[in-house]
Every structure is written in C-alpha cells, then in structure tokens.
BADODREN-410273 format. One record per residue (C-alpha): residue number from 1; residue in three letters; chain; x, y, z. Coordinates in steps of 0.001 Angstrom, whole numbers, plus 500000, padded with zeros to 6 digits. Layout:
<nodes>
> NUM, ALA, A, X, Y, Z
...
</nodes>
This chain:
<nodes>
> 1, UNK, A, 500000, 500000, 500000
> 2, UNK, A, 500921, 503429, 499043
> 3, UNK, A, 502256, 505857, 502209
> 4, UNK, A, 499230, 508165, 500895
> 5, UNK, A, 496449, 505726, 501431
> 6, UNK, A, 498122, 504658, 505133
> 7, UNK, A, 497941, 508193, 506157
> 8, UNK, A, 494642, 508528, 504741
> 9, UNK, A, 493119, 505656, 506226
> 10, UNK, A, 494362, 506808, 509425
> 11, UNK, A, 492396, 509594, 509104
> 12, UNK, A, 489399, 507798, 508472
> 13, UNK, A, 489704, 505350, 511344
> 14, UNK, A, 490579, 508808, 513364
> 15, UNK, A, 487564, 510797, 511887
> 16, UNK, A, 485401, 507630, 512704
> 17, UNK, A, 486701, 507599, 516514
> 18, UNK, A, 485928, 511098, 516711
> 19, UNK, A, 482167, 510922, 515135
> 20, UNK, A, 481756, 508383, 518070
> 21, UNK, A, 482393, 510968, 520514
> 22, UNK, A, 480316, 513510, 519314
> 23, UNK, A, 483367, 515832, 518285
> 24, UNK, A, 481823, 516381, 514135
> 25, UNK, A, 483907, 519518, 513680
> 26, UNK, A, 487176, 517390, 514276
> 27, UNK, A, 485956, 514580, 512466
> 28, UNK, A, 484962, 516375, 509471
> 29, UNK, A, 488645, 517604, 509303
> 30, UNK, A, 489951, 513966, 509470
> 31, UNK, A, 487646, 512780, 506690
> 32, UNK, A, 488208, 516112, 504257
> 33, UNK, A, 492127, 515044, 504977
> 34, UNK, A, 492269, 511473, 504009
> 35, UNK, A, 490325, 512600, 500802
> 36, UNK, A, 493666, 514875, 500458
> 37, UNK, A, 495418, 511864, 500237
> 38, UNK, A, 493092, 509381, 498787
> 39, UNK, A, 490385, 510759, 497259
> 40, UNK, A, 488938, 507430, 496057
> 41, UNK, A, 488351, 506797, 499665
> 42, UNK, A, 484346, 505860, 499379
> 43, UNK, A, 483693, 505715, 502723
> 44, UNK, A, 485672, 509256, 503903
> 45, UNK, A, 483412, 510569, 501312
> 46, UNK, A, 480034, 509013, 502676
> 47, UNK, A, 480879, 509442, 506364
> 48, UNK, A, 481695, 513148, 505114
> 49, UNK, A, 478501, 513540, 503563
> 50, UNK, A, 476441, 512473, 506964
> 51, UNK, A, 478227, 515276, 508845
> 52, UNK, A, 477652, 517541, 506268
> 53, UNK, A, 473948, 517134, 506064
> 54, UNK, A, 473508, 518585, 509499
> 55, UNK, A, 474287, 522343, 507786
> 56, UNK, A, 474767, 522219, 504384
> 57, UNK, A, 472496, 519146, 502093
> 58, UNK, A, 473645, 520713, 498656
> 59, UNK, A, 477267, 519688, 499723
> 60, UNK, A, 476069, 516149, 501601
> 61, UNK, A, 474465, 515189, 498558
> 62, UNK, A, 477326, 516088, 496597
> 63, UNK, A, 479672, 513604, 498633
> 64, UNK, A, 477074, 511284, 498912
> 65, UNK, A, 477323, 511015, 495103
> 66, UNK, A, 480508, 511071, 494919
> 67, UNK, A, 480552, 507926, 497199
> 68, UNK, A, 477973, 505887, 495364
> 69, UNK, A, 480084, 506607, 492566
> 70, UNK, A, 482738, 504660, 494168
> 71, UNK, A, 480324, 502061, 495651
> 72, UNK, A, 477191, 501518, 493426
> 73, UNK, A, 475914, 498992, 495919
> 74, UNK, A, 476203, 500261, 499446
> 75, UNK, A, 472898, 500162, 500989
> 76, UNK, A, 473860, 502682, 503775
> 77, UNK, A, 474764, 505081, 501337
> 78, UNK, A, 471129, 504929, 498984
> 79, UNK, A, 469836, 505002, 502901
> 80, UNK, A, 471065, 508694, 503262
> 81, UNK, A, 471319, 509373, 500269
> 82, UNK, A, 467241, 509220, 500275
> 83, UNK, A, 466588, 510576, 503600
> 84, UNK, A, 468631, 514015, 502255
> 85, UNK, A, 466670, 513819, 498897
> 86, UNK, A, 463248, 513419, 500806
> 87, UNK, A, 463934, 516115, 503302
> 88, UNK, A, 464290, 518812, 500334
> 89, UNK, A, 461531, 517378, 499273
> 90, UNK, A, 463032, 515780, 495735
> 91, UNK, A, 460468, 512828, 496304
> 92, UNK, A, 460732, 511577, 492687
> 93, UNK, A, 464577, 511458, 493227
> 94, UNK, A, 464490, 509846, 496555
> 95, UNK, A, 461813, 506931, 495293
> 96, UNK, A, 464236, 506475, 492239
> 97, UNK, A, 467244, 505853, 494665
> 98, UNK, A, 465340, 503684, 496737
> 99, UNK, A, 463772, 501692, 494157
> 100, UNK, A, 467416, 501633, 492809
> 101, UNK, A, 468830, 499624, 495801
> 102, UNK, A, 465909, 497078, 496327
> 103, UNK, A, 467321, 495625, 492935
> 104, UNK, A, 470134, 494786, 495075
> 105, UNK, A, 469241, 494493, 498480
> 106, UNK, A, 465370, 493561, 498148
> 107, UNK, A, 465440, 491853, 501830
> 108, UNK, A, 466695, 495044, 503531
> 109, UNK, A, 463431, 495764, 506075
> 110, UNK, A, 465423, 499611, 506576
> 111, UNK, A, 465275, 500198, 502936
> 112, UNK, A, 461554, 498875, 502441
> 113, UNK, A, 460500, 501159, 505787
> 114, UNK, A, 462320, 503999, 504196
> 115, UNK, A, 460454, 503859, 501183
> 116, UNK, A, 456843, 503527, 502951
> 117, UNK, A, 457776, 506804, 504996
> 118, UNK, A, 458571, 508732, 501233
> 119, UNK, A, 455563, 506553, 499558
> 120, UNK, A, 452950, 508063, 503071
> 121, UNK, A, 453992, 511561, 502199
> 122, UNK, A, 452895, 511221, 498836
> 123, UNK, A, 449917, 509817, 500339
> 124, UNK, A, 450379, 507038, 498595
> 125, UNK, A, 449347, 505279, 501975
> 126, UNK, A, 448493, 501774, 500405
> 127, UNK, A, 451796, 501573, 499048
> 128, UNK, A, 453053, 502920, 501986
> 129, UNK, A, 451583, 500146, 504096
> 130, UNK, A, 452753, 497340, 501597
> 131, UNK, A, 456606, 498564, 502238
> 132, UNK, A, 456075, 498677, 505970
> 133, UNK, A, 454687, 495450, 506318
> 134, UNK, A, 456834, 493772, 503807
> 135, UNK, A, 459845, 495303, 505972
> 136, UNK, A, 457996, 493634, 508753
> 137, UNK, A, 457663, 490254, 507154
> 138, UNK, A, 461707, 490765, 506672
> 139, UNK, A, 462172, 491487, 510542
> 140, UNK, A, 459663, 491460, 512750
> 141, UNK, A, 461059, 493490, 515789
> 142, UNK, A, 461938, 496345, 513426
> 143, UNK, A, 460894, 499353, 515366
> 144, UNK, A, 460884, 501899, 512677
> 145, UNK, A, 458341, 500070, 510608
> 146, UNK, A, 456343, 499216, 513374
> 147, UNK, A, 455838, 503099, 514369
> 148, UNK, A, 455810, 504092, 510834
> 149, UNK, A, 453118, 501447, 510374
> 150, UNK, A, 450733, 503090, 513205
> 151, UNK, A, 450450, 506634, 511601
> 152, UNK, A, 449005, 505038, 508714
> 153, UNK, A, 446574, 503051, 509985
> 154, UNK, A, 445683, 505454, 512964
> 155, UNK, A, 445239, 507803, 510226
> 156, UNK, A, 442594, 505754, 508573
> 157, UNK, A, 440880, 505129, 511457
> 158, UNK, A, 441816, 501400, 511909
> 159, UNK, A, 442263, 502427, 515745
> 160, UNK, A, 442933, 498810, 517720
> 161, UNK, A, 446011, 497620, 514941
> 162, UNK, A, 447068, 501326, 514791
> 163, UNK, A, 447781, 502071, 518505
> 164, UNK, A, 448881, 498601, 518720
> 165, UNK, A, 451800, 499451, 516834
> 166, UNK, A, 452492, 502528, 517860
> 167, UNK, A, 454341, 501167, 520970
> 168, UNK, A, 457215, 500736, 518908
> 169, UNK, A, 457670, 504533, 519611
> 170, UNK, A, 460462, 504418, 522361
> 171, UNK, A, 461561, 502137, 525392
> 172, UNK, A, 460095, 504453, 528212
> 173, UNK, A, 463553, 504140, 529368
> 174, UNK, A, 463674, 506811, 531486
> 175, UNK, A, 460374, 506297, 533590
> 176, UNK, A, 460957, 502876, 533850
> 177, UNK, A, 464450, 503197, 534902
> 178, UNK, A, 462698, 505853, 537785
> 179, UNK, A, 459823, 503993, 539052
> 180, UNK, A, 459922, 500593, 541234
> 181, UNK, A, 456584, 499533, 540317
> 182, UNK, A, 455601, 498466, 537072
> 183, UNK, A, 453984, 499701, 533935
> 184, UNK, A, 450238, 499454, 533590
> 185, UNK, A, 449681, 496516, 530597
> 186, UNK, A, 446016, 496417, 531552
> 187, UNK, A, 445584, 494431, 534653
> 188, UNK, A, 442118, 494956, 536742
> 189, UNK, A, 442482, 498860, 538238
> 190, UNK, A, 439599, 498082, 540900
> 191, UNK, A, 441278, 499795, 544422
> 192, UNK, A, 444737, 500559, 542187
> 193, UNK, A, 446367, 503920, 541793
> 194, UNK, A, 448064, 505090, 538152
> 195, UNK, A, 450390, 507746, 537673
> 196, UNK, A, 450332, 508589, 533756
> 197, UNK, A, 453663, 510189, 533024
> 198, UNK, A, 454618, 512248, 530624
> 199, UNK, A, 455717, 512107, 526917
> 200, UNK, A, 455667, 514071, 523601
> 201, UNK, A, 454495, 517594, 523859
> 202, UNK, A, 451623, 519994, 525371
> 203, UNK, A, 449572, 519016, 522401
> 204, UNK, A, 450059, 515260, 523406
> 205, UNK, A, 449214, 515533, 526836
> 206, UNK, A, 446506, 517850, 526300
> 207, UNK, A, 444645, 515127, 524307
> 208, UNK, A, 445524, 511815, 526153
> 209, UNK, A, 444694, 513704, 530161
> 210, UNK, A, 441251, 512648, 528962
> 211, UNK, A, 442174, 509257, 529525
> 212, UNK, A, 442112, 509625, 533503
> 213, UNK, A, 438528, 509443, 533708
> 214, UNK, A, 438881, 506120, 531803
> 215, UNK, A, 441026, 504485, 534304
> 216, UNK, A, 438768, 506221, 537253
> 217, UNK, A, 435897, 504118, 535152
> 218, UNK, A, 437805, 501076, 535376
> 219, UNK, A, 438341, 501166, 538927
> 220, UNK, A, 441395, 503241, 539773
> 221, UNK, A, 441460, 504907, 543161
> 222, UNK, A, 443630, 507458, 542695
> 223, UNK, A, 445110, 508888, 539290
> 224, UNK, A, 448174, 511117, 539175
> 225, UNK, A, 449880, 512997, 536262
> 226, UNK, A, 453183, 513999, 535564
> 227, UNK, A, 453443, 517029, 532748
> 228, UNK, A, 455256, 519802, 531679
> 229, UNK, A, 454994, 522501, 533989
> 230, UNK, A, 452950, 524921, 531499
> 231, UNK, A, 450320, 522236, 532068
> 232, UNK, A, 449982, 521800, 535814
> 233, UNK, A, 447693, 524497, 536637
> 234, UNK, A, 445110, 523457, 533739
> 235, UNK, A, 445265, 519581, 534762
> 236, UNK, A, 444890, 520720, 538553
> 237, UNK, A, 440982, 521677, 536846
> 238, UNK, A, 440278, 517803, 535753
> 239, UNK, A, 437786, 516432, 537559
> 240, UNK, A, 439006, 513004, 537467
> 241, UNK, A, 442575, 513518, 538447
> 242, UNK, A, 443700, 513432, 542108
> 243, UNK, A, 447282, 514374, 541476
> 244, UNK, A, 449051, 516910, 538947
> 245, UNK, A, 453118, 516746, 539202
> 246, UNK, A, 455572, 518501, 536767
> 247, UNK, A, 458539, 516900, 535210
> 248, UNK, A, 460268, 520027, 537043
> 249, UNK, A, 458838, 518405, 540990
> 250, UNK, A, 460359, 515931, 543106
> 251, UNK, A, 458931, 512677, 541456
> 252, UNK, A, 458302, 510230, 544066
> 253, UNK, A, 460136, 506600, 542999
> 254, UNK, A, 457273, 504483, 544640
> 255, UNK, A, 453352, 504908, 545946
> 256, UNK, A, 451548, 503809, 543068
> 257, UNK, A, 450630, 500482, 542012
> 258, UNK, A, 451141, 501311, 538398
> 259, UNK, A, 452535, 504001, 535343
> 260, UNK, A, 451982, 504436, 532116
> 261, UNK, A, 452654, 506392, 529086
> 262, UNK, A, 449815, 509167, 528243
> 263, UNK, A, 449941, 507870, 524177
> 264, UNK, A, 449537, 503887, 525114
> 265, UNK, A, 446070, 504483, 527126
> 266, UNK, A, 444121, 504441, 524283
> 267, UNK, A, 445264, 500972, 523472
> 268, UNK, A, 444980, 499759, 527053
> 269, UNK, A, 441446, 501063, 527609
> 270, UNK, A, 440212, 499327, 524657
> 271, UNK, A, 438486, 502269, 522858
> 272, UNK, A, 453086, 511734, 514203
> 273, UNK, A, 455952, 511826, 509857
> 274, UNK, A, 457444, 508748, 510086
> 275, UNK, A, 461324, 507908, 511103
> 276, UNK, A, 463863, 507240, 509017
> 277, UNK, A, 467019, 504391, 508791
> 278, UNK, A, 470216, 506464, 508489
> 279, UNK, A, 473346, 505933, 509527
> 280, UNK, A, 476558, 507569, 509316
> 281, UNK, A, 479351, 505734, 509227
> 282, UNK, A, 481241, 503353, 506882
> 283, UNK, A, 483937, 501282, 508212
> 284, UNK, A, 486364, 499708, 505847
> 285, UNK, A, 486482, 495521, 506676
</nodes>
C-alpha cells in the first residue's frame, strides 16, 4: 500500500473515533484530509457527507454522490442518500434511489421502511403500508416500521392495529428506569392507583389527560399525572385527576401500584411523519 492511502486511512479510522464521541467539527477535518490523500476513499466521502447534512444538504448530497460513485451497491449510502433527497423534498429522486437499491438488496426491512415513509407523504398510503409490512415480514422486531406502520393506519381510522403498533415509539427508558413499580399493561384497576407520566408535547398531553377518567371508570382509586409545567395548573381543573406533578417536581420513585405512558392508554382502555434508517458511518472491513 501506498504511504498516501496509510495516512489517509488513518484519518478515516481517526475521523470515525471522533464521530463516536460527538466531536463532528474534528471529524469532518479527518475525513476532508484522508480525501487529500486518497480521494477514492468511498467511505471518507460518505461518512463526510452524513456530517455535512447537518448544515449544508447541497454539499452532503454532493459527497454522497461522489461515494455511490465509488460504491454503486452500498445500501447505507442509497439510505442517506434518500433521507437528504426526501427532506428537500426531491420525492421523485428519493423513490428512484430507493427503488434503485431494492434491485440489490430487496430483503433490507430499513430500505423497504424507508420507502413507505417517502411513499405516506405522497399519500400514497396503500403503498406505503405494503413497504412497511413487507419490511415487517423481513424482521419482525423492526421498530421503525412498526411506528411508521401506526400513523398510517391510525390515520385511517383502523384504531385497535394502529395504537397497537404505535408502541414501537420508544423504550420508556427513562420512567421505567425511575419507578419501582411496574407499567400498567392492563391488569384489573379496581382499588389501584396510576400515575400517567409524561411524553411528547403539550399538544400530546393535552389530548391523552382525557384518559384519567377512563382508568377512574375502570376502577382506579387514585390517578396522578406527571406534565410539563405549562400544564399543571390546567390539569389541577380535571375532575378526574387526584394528582398533577411537573417533570420540574420531586417525582416520588414508589406509591403507586402502576405508570403508564399518556399515548399507550388508548390501546389499554380498549376504545406523528414517520422515522427514518440512516446511519453515518462506513467502516472499511
């Protein structure tokens, strides 16, 4: 190997350590040196392009390019590649790179999830829903599709499947980590007490607080909710609600029986677009 390409994959490894951490300014540097010195280096110039889309997508798509120019079948790269195109709203372009790499990578359930979130804002929902669950056939505990999935069927009204899927939207990590009693999944509330937490934003909450007089239906003795502290003095006027804490108050670790997210009640009492696979970083096997 040349000294040029050993410096310049260096820099790449380098850059790549650096992206890790969170330092893009420094690992921008590294990548826009190794192309100095190699500037057939595919992956300096795909990695390049992801940090590049955060300020600039005329000069991301450019290295992006550049990259598939040098790899014609790297799936991470038609990945971003789309995503960009999409987000300036070049749909036609975006479908035609997608549609591009299923002819290579047809069992890729990112790809086929990235091209139902494109194909729903064409509201071209039935197609939309054919990628999703074909990406779901492919893997079912992909998250993306799953949540992508929900806003298309929520927004036709097919309610039970919809919010169903819709729990695919994040882990709860940080409540769950918090509280020592368990999330609600719908056990008998008769002589229990809920906390609903919070999640999203004061739109969010301010349609699913409507939900406490559901679980005071079912049974629930006493219902607390945690919100943003805009919120508390409205939700102090529910009728239904015993309890109104903000995210901003001491937040108790025990003293209910149960939590639960504000968006999954709808599911549990029986009764936004979509996310996207990107990825930065090439490594070089």
């Amino acid at each position: 190997m040349s000294d040029s390409f050993l410096r310049a994959e260096a820099l790449f490894q380098q850059g790549n350590q650096l992206m890790a951490t969170g330092d893009d300014a420094a690992a921008l540097q590294c990548f826009s040196q190794a192309l100095v010195y190699e500037p057939e280096l595919a992956e300096a110039h795909a990695n390049l392009g992801f940090l590049q889309a955060k300020a600039c997508l005329q000069e991301a798509e450019h290295s992006y390019r550049r990259a598939l120019a040098l790899l014609p079948q790297n799936l991470q790269i038609h990945l971003n590649l789309g995503a960009l195109l999409m987000e300036s709203k070049r749909f036609d372009e975006s479908e035609a790179i997608y549609r591009h790499a299923l002819a290579f990578a047809p069992q890729s359930a990112p790809l086929w999830s990235n091209l139902g979130v494109l194909l729903a804002c064409c509201k071209r929902e039935e197609e939309a829903e054919h990628c999703y669950r074909t990406a779901l056939a492919l893997d079912p505990d992909y998250g993306k599709a799953r949540f992508n999935l929900s806003y298309v069927l929520l927004r036709q009204g097919r309610f039970d499947e919809g919010w169903r899927y819709l729990e695919a939207r994040h882990d709860y990590g940080a409540l769950s980590h918090h509280f020592t009693f368990p999330r609600w999944q719908g056990e008998a509330l008769t002589g229990k007490t809920v906390v609903i937490g919070f999640e999203a934003g004061h739109g969010d909450m301010i349609q699913f607080c409507r939900y406490a007089t559901q679980l005071k239906a079912m049974g629930a003795a006493r219902v607390s909710i945690i919100c943003h502290p805009g919120l508390k003095t409205l939700f102090a006027t529910l009728a239904d609600v015993d309890e109104v804490l903000s995210f901003h108050d001491t937040i108790p670790q025990s003293g209910w029986d149960y939590w639960t997210p504000p968006l999954s009640l709808p599911g549990l009492c029986h009764t936004r677009p979509g996310q996207h696979s990107g990825g930065p970083a090439l490594s070089r096997r």
